[in-house]
NUBA-769673 format. One record per residue (C-alpha): residue in three letters; x, y, z. Coordinates in steps of 0.25 Angstrom, whole numbers, plus 5000, padded with zeros to 4 digits. Example, Ala and Ser with C-alpha at 12.3 -4.5 7.8 and 13.67 -1.06 7.14 Angstrom:
ALA504949825031 SER505549965029 
END
This chain:
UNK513150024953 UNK512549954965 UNK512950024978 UNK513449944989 UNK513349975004 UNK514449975013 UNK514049995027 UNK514950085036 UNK515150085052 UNK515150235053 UNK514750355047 UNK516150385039 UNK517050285033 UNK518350345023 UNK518350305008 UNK519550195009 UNK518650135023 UNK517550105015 UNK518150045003 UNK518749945011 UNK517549915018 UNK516749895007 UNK517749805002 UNK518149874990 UNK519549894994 UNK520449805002 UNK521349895008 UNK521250035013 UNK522650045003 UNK521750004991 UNK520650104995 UNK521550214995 UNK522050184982 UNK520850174975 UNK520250294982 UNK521450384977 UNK521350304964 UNK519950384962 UNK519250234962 UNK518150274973 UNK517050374972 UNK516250434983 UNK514850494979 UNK515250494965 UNK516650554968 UNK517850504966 UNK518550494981 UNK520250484981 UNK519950504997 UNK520050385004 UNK519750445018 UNK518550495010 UNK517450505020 UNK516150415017 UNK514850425025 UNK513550345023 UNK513150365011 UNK514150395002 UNK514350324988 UNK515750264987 UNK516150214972 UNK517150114970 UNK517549994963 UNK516349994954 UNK515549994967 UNK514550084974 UNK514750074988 UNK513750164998 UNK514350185012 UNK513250155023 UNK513350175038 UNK513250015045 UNK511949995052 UNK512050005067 UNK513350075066 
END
């Protein structure tokens, strides 16, 4: 699976954050319900926490897709 890059402006961003900025969900709603459906995976793990803290680094599974949270250059 090919990992995609989402850039973050700060250190911390929750799960249901960055799943609508990547643009896998559309709305905050949605991302809470597919979180708590089990659908996302953090590091491996399956994560039903949408306020899930992710920091650079961290490996977020979801929708078929490999999505690597990044800190924004500059920021």
């Amino acid at each position: 699976m090919d990992r995609q890059q989402v850039a973050v402006r700060d250190e911390v961003i929750r799960l249901g954050q960055f799943l609508k900025l990547a643009g896998v969900v559309d709305t905050g709603g949605e991302a809470k319900l597919r979180i708590q459906e089990g659908e996302a995976k953090v590091n491996g793990e399956v994560e039903t926490r949408r306020g899930r803290q992710l920091v650079p680094g961290d490996l977020v599974e979801f929708g078929g897709e490999v999505l690597e949270v990044v800190v924004k250059a500059g920021a």
